[in-house]
C-alpha positions, 0 to 999 in steps of 0.5 A, a space after each residue: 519511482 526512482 530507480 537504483 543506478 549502481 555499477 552494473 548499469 554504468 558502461 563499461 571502459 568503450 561507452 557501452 553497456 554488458 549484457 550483465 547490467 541490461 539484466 540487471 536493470 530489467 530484474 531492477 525494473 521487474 521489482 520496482 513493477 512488482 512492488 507497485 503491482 502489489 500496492 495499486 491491488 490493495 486500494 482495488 481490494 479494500 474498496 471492492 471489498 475483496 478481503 481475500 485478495 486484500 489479505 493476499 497484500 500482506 504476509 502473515 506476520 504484517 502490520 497495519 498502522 497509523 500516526 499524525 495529528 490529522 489521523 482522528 477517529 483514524 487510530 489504529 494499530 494491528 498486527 498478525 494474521 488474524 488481526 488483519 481479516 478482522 480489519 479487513 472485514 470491518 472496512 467499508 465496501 460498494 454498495 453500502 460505501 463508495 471509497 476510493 483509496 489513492 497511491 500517489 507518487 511512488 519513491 522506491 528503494 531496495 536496501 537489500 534483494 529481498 526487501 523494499 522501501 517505498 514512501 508514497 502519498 494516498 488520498 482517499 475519496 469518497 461519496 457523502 450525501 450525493 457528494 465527493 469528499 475527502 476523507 483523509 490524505 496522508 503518506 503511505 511508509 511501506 516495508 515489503 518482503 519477496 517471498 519465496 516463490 518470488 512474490 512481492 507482499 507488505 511487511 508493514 504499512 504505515 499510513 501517516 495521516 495529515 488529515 482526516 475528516 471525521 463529520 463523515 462516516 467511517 470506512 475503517 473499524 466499523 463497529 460490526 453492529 454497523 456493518 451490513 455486509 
């Protein structure tokens, strides 16, 4: 995570620094935490299968999509509310597959109070056969809003893609024939 330096966290003319810019340091580190809060829920939500507390990641006008050469049977696009649970409930989820979603490295820019920028990388693991494997990896580009309230939610989450294996099993689109939740 890189935090923001701007004037109120520079000492003031005697080398120390105001009560104002210890406040907003703290505000600046409260978001940066927040944001990371709300990206770390959604691989906890989506691998337990907790589709309301995934959905709770995201406002209601989010989208979902994603890009590269790696991305395979990975291909996907979806905007709204609705289009959301309908992801959301065609995901894999214990017990019927085990997957890990991974948020790495984290970079965080706040180009105005309300909105986030973050670029992380994300790796998805997941058991085949009595085996670990890696399904896919990638970079994450999200775009988050603070809702009134004061509460942190994606606006857009793009997953750039680098590679995906598509001989094993899909965890993301799942036919509904195929779902056995």
């Amino acid at each position: 995570m890189a935090m923001q330096a701007d004037r109120a966290s520079t000492p003031n003319d005697h080398g120390s620094v105001t009560l104002e810019a210890l406040a907003a340091r703290l505000a600046a580190w409260e978001d940066e935490r927040a944001v990371v809060a709300v990206l770390t829920a959604y691989g906890h939500a989506i691998d337990a299968g907790d589709e309301a507390a995934w959905l709770d990641c995201f406002t209601d006008d989010a989208r979902f999509s994603t890009s590269g050469a790696g991305r395979g049977r990975m291909a996907f696009d979806v905007s709204g509310r609705p289009a959301l649970e309908d992801f959301v409930s065609r995901h894999s989820r214990r017990p019927h597959g085990f997957q890990e979603h991974l948020m790495l490295n984290p970079v965080i820019r706040f180009p105005a109070t309300d909105e986030a920028h973050v670029v992380s990388r994300f790796l998805v693991l997941m058991r085949h056969e009595q085996r670990p494997a890696i399904r896919a990896f990638g970079r994450y580009e999200d775009t988050l809003r603070r809702e009134p309230g004061g509460t942190w939610r994606i606006v857009h989450r793009h997953a750039h893609i680098d590679g995906a294996d598509d001989g094993l099993p899909r965890i993301a689109m799942v036919d509904p024939a195929d779902v056995p939740w």
